[in-house]
C-alpha positions, 0 to 999 in steps of 0.5 A, a space after each residue: 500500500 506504500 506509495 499509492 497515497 501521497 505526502 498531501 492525501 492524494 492517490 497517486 496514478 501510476 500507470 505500470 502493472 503489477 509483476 506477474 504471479 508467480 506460483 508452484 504446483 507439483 514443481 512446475 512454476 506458472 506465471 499468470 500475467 495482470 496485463 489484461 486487467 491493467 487495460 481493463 481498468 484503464 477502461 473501466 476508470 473512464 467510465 466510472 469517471 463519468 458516471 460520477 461526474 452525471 451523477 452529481 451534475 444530475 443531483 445538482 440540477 434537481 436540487 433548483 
């Protein structure tokens, strides 16, 4: 969790994925890479972005 927040309280954006896992079954190593859901994200944080912002735009216009 080091790093992701900043001296000022902001989350910092960091645009590297994480390493791949690493794991042992039966002496074979398997590697599963997090490339696919790094994208997915980056996607998906557009949207969530959004549909925040319509959100509140829509809480504030009914509010008058």
């Amino acid at each position: 969790m080091e790093g992701l927040i900043s001296d000022d309280g902001r989350f910092v954006e960091s645009n590297s994925c994480p390493e791949p896992l690493s794991f042992g079954v039966m002496g074979k190593v398997f590697n599963i890479s997090l490339d696919l859901l790094c994208d997915l994200a980056g996607y998906i944080r557009y949207f969530i972005l959004f549909a925040t912002w319509f959100s509140v735009a829509v809480m504030i216009a009914k509010s008058f």
